[in-house]
N, C-alpha and C positions, 0 to 999 in steps of 0.2 A: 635568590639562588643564581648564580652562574649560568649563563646559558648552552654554557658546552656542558655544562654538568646536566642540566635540564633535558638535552637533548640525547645523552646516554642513557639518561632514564627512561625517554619514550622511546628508544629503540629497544633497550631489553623487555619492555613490558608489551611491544608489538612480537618481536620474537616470539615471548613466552605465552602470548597469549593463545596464539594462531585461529584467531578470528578479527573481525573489525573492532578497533578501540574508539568511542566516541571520547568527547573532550570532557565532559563532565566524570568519566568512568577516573580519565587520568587525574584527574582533581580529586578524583574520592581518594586515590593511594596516598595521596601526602595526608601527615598531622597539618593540622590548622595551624600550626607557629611555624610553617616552612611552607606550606601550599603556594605556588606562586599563583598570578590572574589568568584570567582566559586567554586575556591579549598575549600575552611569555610565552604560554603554552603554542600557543598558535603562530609566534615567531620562532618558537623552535621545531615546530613540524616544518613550516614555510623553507627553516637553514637545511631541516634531513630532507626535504625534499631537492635541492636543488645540490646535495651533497654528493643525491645519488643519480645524478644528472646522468655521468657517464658511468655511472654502473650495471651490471645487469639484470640488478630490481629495482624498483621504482615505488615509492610511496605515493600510495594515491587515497582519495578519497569517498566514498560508497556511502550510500545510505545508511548505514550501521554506525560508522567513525570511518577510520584511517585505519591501512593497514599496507605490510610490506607486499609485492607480487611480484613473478619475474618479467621479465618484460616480454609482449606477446611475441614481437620477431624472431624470439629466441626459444621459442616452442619446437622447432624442427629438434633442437637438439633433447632439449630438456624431454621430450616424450620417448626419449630413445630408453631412457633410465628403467620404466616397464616393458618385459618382453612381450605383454599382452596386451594388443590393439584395445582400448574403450569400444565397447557396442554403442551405437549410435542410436538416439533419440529417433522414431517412426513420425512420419510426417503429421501424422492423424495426433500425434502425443503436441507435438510443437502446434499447430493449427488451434488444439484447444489452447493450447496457454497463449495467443498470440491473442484471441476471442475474449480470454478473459481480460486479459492484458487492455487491451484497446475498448472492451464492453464494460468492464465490469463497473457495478456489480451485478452480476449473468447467474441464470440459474443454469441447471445440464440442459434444461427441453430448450430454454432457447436458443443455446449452442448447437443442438442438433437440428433447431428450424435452419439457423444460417448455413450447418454445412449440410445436410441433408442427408445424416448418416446418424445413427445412435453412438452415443460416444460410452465407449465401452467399462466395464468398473474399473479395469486395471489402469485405465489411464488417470482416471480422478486419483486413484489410489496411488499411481504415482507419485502427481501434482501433490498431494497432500503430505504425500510421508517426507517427498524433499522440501516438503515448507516451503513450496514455491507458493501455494496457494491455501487459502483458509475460509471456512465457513463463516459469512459475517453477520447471519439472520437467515429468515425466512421468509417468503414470500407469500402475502394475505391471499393465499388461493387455495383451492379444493388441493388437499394431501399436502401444502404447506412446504415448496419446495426449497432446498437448502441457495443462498445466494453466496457464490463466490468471488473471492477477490485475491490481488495477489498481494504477497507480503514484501518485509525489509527483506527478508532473503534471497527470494526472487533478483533485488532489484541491486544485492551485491553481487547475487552468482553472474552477472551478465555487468555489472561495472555501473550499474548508474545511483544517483544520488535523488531522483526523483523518476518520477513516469512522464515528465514533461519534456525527458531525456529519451523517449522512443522515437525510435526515426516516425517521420508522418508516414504514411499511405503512399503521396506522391516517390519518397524517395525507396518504399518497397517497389513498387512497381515499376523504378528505372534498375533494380538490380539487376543485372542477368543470368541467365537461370545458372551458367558456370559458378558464381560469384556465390550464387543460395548455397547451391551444394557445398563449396566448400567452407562454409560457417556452417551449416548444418554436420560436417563431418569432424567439424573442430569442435565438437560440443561433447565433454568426457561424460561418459554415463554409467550407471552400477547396475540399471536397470532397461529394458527395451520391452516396447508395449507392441505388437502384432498387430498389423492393418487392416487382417482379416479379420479380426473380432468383430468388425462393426458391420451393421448392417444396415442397407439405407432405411428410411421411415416415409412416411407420406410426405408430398407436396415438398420433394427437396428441390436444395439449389443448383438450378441448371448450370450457372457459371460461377467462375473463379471471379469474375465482372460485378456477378450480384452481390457474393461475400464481401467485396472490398465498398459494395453500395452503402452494405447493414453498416461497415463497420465505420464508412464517414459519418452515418445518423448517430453515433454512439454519444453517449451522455459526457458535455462536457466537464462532468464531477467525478473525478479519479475515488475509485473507495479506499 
């Protein structure tokens, strides 16, 4: 097959899709007497990507496949499109997915030893309904508590291709707190979880210094 023709193909099927397309998925769409190889395929995402060089979306690549997005510097305008500001993720909702993120696989009680607060149902129930996070077993202890971990979803809605793609500890801790906020305020939400639900528990953590201790000891085996 042609490879401009190849290449109009994986763009209508990124279009229509409006999720991430892996390379196998675009392989399934052809009959077997026209199917081209992985390598074609993957020199023609290579040409749409550098087609839309100066354009103002960008194909990139994500844990899931390949798919189109606008380009971030171009947010000021493009958010102008909704009259209604996103409600912002609560710090105590991003704190656990960051725990799990960097622990997992974490059960709730031990997220609450490191932050020292009970992590409230709405925010799991968050975490779960956006399939950022998923139950992956159990834990052999008295009441058999659920252990979590994050998904492929998670690791598109935030652009990465693996977990080995999280900034480390060292470069959280050079952010400055201006810089937090405004990634924390760039983050679109349907949902907002309340700080005040929580409440602390015994024997919590005195410092921001301690969490960031737990979270160097974290298991280096991503779930």
């Amino acid at each position: 097959m042609d490879i401009e023709q190849l290449k109009k193909i994986i763009e209508a099927v990124l279009l229509a899709a409006g999720k991430p397309v892996g390379i196998d998925h675009f392989l399934s769409l052809f009959h077997i007497d026209e199917r081209p190889s992985k390598a074609e395929v993957k020199d023609a995402l290579t040409g749409i990507e550098q087609d839309c060089a100066e354009r103002g979306f960008e194909l990139v690549e994500v844990a899931s496949g390949y798919r189109f997005q606008i380009r971030q510097e171009l947010s000021p305008w493009i958010s102008r499109l909704w009259e209604e500001k996103p409600q912002r993720y609560s710090r105590a909702l991003l704190e656990t997915l960051a725990l799990i993120a960097y622990q997992q696989p974490i059960t709730r009680g031990e997220i609450e030893q490191v932050r020292g607060v009970a992590v409230s149902t709405s925010i799991m129930k968050t975490l779960l309904e956006r399939e950022w996070v998923r139950v992956v077993g159990h834990r052999d202890v008295p009441g058999r508590p659920a252990i979590y971990a994050t998904t492929h979803k998670f690791l598109d809605y935030f652009n990465l291709l693996s977990l080995d793609q999280l900034p480390t500890l060292a470069e959280i801790r050079e952010m400055s707190d201006e810089n937090l906020k405004l990634d924390l305020e760039s983050l679109p939400s349907e949902d907002s979880t309340d700080d005040s639900e929580e409440l602390p528990i015994d024997n919590p953590v005195e410092s921001e210094e301690s969490e960031f201790a737990s979270l160097d000891n974290r298991d280096s085996e991503h779930g």
